[in-house]
N, C-alpha and C positions, 0 to 999 in steps of 0.2 A: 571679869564682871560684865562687861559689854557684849561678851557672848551669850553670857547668861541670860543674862536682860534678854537679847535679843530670842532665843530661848522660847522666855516666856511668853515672849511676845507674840510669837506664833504658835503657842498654844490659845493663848488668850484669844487669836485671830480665830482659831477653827473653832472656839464657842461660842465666838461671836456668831461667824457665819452660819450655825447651826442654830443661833436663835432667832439670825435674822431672819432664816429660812422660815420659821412658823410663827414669823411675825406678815405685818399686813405690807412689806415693805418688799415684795423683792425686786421692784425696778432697780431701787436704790443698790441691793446686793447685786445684781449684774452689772449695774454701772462700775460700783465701787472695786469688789474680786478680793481673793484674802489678800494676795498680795499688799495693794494699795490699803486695805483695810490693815493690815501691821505696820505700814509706817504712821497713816494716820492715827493708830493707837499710842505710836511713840511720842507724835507729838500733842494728843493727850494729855501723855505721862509727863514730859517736859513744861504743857504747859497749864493744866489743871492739874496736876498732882495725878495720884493712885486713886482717887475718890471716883472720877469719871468709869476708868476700867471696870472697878469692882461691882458699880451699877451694873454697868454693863453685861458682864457676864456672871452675876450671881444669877440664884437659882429664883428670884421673885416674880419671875413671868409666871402668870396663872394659867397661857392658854398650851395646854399639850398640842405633841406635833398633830396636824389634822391628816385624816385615813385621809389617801390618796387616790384620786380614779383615774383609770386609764382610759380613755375616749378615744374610739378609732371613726374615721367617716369618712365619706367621698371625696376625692380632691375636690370638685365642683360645690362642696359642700362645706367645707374647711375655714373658711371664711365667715362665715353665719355660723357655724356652729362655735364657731372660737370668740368670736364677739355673744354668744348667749352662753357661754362658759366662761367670760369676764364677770358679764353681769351677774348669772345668780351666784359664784364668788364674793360677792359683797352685799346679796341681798340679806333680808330678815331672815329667809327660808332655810341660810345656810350659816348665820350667825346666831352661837349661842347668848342666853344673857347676861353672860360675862363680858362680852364683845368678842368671843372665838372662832373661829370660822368653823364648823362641822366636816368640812372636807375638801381637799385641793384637787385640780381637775390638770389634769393633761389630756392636750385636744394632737391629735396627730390624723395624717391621712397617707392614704397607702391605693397603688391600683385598683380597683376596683376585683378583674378578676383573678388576680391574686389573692386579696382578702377573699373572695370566694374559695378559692383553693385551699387557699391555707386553713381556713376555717372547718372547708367539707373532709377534701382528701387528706391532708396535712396535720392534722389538729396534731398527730403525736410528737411528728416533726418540728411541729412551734413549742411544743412545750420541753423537747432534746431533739437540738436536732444531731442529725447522725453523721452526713455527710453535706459537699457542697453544692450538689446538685436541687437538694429540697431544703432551703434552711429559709422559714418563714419569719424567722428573728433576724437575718440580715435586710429580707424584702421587702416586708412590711413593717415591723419593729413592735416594740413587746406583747405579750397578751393582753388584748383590750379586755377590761369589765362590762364596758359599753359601747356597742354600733352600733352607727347611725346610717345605714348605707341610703342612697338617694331612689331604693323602690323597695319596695313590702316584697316580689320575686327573686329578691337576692337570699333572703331567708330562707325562704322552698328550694331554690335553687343549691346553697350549704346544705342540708336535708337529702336531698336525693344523692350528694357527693358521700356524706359518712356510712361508715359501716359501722361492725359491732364496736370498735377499738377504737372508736373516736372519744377523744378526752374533753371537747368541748361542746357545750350544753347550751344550747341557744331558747330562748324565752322571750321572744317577739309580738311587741302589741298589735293587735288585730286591726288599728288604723291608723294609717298615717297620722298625722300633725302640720300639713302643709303642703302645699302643692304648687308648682310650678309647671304651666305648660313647654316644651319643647318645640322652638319656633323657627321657622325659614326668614331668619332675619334679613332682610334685603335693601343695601342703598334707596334712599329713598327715587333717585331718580328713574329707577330702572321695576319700582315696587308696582305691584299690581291697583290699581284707582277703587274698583269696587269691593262692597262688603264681601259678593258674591264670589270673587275671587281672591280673598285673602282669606274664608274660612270656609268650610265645609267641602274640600277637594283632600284627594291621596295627596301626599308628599310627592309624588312621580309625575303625577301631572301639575303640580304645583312649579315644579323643575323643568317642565317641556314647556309653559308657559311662559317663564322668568326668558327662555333662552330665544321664546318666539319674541319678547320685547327687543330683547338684545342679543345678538346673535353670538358677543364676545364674552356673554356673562359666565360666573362662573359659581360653583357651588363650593365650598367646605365644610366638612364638619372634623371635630378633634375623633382623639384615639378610640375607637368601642372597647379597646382593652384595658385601656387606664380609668374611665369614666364612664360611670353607667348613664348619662344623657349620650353620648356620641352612641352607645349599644342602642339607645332606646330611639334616637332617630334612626339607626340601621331597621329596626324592627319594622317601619313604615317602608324606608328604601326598598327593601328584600318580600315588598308586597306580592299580590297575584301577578300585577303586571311585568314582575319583575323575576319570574322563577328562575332566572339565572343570576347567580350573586355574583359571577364576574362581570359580567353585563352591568348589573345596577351599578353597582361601584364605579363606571365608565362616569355616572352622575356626578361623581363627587371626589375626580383622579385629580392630583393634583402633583406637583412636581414635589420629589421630596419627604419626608416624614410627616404623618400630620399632629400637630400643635398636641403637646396632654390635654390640657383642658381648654375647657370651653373661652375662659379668661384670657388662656394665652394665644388662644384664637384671636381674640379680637382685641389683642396687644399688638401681637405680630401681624393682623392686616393693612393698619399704615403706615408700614414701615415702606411702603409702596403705594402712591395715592392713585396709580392706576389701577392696580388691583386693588384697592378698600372701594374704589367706585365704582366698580364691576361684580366685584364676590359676593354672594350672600353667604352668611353662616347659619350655621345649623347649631342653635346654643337657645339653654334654658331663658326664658321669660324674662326670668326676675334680674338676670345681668343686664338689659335693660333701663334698668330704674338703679340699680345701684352700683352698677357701674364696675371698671376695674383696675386694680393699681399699677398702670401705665405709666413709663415715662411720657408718655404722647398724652395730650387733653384733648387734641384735635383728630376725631374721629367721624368719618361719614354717617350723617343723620342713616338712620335704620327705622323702617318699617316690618311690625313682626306679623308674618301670615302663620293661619294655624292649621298646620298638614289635621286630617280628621283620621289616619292611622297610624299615629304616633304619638304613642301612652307618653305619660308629662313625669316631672321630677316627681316626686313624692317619699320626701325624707321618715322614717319609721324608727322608733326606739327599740330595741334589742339588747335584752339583758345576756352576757355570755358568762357562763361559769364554768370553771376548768380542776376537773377532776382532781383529787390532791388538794386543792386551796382551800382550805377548811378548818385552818387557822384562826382567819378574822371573818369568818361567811357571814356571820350573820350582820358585823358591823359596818361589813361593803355591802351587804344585799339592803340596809337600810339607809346607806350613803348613795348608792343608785337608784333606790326607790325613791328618796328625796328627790334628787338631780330630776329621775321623769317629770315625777308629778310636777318641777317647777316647769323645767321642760314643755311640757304637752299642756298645762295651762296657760293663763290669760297672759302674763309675765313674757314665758316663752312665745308664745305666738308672737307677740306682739312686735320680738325681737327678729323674727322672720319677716315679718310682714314690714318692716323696718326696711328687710334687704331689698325687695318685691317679690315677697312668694305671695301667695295668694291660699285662703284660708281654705280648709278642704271641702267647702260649701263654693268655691268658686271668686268670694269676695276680692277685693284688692282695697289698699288703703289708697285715698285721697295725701297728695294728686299724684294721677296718674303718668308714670313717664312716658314720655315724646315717643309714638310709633306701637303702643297698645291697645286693645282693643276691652270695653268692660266686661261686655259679656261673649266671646268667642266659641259661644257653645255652636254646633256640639263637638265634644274633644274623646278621646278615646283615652281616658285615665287609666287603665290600667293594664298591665301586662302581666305574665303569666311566667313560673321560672322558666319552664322546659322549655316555651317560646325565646326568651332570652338566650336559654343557652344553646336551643338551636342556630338563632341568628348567629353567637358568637362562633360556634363552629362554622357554619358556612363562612363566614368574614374573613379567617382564618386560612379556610382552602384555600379563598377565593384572593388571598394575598401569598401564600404559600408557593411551591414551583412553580412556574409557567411555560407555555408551550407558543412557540414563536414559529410561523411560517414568511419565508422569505423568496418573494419574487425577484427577481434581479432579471429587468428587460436586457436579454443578450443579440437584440436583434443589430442588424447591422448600422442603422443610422447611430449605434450608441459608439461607434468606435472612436468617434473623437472624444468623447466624455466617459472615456473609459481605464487613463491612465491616473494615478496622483489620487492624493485623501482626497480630491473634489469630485473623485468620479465613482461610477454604481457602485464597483468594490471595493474601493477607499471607502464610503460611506457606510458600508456595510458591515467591514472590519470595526471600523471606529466604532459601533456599536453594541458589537460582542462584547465593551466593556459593563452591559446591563444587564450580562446573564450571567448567572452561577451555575455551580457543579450540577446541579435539582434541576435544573431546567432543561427541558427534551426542546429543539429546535431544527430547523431542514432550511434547505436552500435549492430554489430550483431556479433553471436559469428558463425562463422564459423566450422564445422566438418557434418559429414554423408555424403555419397556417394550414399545415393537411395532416396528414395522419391523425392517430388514437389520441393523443398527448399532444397538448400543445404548450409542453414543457419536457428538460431533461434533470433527473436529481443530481443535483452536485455536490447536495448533502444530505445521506438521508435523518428521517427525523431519529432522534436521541440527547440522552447528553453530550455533552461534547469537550473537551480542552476547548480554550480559547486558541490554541496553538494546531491542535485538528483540524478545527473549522477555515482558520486562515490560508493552512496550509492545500486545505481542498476548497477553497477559491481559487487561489492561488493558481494550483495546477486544472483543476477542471471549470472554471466557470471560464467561458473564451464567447467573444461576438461571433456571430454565425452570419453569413451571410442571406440574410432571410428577413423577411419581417414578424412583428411579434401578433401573436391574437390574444390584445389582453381581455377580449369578452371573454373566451373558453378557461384564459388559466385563472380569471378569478373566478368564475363560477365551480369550478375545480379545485382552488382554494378554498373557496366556503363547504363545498362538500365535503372536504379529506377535512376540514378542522370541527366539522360539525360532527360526525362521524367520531371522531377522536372524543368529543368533547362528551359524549353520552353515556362516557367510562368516569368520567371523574368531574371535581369541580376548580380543575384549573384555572388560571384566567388564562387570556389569549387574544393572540395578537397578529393578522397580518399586515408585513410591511411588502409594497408595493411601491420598488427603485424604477423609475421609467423618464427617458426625456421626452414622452408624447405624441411623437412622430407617428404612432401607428394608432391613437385615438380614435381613426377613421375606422375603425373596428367595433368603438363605442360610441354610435350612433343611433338615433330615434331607436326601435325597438329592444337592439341589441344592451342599450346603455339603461334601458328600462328593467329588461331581467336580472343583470345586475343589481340596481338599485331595490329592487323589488325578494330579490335572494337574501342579500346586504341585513335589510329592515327584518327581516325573517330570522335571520340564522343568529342576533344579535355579537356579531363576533367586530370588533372594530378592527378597522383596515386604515391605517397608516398610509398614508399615500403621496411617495418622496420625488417630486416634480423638478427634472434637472433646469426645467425652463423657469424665466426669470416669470414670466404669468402663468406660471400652470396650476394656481390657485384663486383663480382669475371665479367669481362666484358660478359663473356658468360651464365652465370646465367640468369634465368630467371627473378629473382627481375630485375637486373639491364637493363637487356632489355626492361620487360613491364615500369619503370621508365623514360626510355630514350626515350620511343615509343610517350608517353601520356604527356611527357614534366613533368615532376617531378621527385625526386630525389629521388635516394638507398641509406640506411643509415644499416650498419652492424655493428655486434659488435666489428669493430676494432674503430668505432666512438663513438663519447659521446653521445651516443642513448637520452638520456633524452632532453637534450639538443637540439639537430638539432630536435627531433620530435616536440619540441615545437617552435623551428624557424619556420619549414614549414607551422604548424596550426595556427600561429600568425599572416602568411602574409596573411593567408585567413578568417581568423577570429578577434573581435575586440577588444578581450583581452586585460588584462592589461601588461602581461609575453610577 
């Protein structure tokens, strides 16, 4: 008998759960779970009789289960749109006058250009997929009805990717619903004073200004492949002045993966209050004003400046219909024609403008949060797909293999700093752990003052083993008894990588091992063509100073480093260490 009961009980449990489901209750249903929902029905039963149960799951509830919508949107955008998918859940808009709700809404968010992918080239794939190489049900997750991607070019962009045999049907309204500018948000101590210099400049000079303030500042912005605001501030990065995307990117390297999104940006900048007082982020407007769900409250005041070529958030409705579902078409296509219209109205906005976006007239609601500007005109609202997905490809390369050249001064004063991981090819080895299979890399040993070369290859450029490369250190790189000319073999360096570099859009990287001794090379004119080639060729030069000042600001390390946008490392640093930081961001090592 007690099995039986118990039985029933768990039938009783799954109708219950089934009505809790299309009732207005389902916090309570996840709190509760059938589980604990059948013992509390037993003690119910034991202590109200059968009357309570039978309530329960008779068949007298009036409101049928409500059509369901799937809402797909921006991570960056996931947050507002799931608090304005609360709300019109419980509005009049979406309750019948029985008290039923008309439709339940699932809010999810997925990478950005994935959901492009999977929506342009993939569409078949998301709806069977075939294999595990394309399977946009494990990446993204189910078929949306509705996205909201965070630009109106994510639409053209899915467009130009389908062909005949694409199963899903995109129906995108012609304007936005909101807008957020995409801003160079910066400590305040370190932020620029005047209007003139917080609005109407490129994002690139905005960034060589920030570092004229502060010479240790530093820039981030999150993934351009998981969020369309990190693509959409690349799209200003990757400007005129910036026609090399390995280059631009030097703006905004940082050790490491960068943050998904814009949030987790500025989660994980005070996890370190010397970097939160130095970094500016590169993250939408309205995070700003409403802030993010940080364990941390304690976050460096920000000042937001506003690049003028860098198109702004601007979130857009997009109806998606997927071939075959034409079952209930007409009762989902009036259940997301509902959702917009509340959506894109007074209701909807309001719940934006809630977060700090800003209306698509420019407005902002009162008060405004600490470090915004009312009117920041004028801003470059809009971007273009093809331009999107140009940027993302070049980002792409421009993070993809890399090509590494390596000086290693063999002149004769390096012979005492020449044995043990602290010496030129200790340091150098240790760094091979920042390069993978992909990445083509040379090593030349630097010393002699006459001849053609004022270098000999000890490796030439290719891919390499890690075990190749060591091994022809190893037996070919040796001190020469001679002094080094590092004017001729950097100048030599910049041409053989500039030269290389007009084939592809690598990034790239020279490192430049030397204890300094023969600096007397790069002096008045000599240390000018240099610096002057450097600024030119934009390829950064690493420059790994055995001496405990060879980063000393007037040094020549540190100049050619600061010329060519890459970084002096001396031995008052953990040489091994930062050497294989710098060769990791260029290279696609496992270290």
């Amino acid at each position: 008998p007690l099995t039986a009961f118990l039985a029933l009980l768990g039938t009783w449990a799954g109708t219950a759960t089934a009505r809790l489901r299309r009732s207005r209750l389902p916090g309570l249903l996840r709190a509760v779970g059938p589980t604990r929902l059948t013992a509390l029905l037993a003690l119910a039963a034991v202590g109200l009789g059968s009357y309570g149960i039978v309530a329960l799951t008779s068949d007298s509830d009036p409101c049928a289960p409500p059509l369901e919508l799937r809402v797909l949107t921006d991570p960056d955008l996931a947050p507002t749109v799931t608090a304005a998918a609360d709300a019109y859940l419980t509005s009049d808009a979406n309750t019948t006058g029985g008290g039923c709700r008309r439709s339940g809404i699932t809010v999810y968010s997925a990478g950005s250009a994935d959901t492009v992918a999977a929506l342009g080239q993939d569409s078949v794939a998301w709806q069977e997929p075939r294999d595990e190489e394309s399977n946009p049900q494990r990446d993204v997750g189910p078929q949306p009805d509705v996205w909201i991607p965070a630009s109106p070019a994510d639409a053209a962009r899915v467009t130009g990717l389908q062909d005949t045999d694409a199963v899903a049907e995109l129906e995108a309204d012609e304007e936005p619903f909101a807008h957020s500018p995409v801003v160079l948000a910066v400590p305040d101590r370190i932020a620029a004073k005047s209007l003139g210099d917080r609005v109407d400049l490129p994002l690139s000079r905005m960034i060589d200004h920030l570092r004229v303030r502060d010479e240790n500042a530093a820039v981030r912005r999150p993934d351009p492949e998981f969020a369309d605001a990190a693509l959409l501030a690349t799209v200003g990065l990757y400007d005129t002045a910036n026609p090399d995307a390995a280059g631009a990117e030097q703006k905004v390297a940082q050790p490491g993966p960068p943050a998904p999104t814009a949030a987790d940006l500025l989660c994980a900048l005070p996890d370190d209050d010397a970097v939160d007082n130095r970094t500016a982020a590169l993250v939408p407007e309205f995070l700003l004003r409403s802030g993010v769900a940080c364990e941390r409250t304690t976050r460096t005041p920000r000042t937001a400046q506003y690049p003028n070529d860098v198109p702004g958030v601007q979130p857009v409705f997009v109806r998606v219909r997927w071939e075959g579902a034409d079952r209930d078409e007409s009762a989902r296509d009036r259940a997301a024609g509902d959702f917009r219209a509340w959506l894109t109205g007074e209701e909807g906005r309001a719940v934006f403008a809630g977060d700090g976006f800003r209306s698509t007239g420019g407005e902002l609601r009162a008060p405004l949060a600490a470090g915004v500007l009312v009117d920041p005109e004028p801003l470059d609202e809009s971007a273009g797909g093809a331009e999107m997905t140009d940027v993302l490809d070049r980002y792409r390369a421009a993070h993809g293999p890399g090509r590494v050249l390596y000086l290693l001064d063999s002149s004769g004063s390096m012979a005492g700093l020449w044995e043990g991981p602290s010496g030129g090819p200790g340091l150098l080895k240790q760094s091979l752990g920042g390069l993978g299979g992909d990445d083509e890399y040379a090593v030349w040993g630097v010393s002699g003052t006459s001849g053609d070369r004022p270098y000999e290859t000890v490796l030439p450029f290719g891919p390499h083993t890690r075990k190749e490369a060591e091994r022809a250190v190893d037996t070919r790189a040796r001190v020469r008894d001679a002094q080094a000319d590092p004017h001729a073999a950097l100048l030599a360096a910049l041409d053989e990588m500039a030269e290389r570099g007009t084939a592809d859009d690598r990034p790239q990287l020279i490192v430049h091992i030397t204890d300094g001794e023969d600096d007397t090379a790069l002096t008045a004119g000599n240390l000018d063509d240099v610096l002057t080639r450097a600024r030119s060729a934009r390829i950064p030069v690493a420059t790994v100073s055995l001496d405990s000042a060879g980063c000393d600001r007037v040094k020549p390390a540190a100049r050619i480093a600061t010329a060519s946008g890459g970084r002096c490392l001396d031995a008052g640093d953990d040489l091994g260490a930062g050497l294989t930081d710098e060769v990791a961001r260029t290279g696609t090592g496992e270290d």
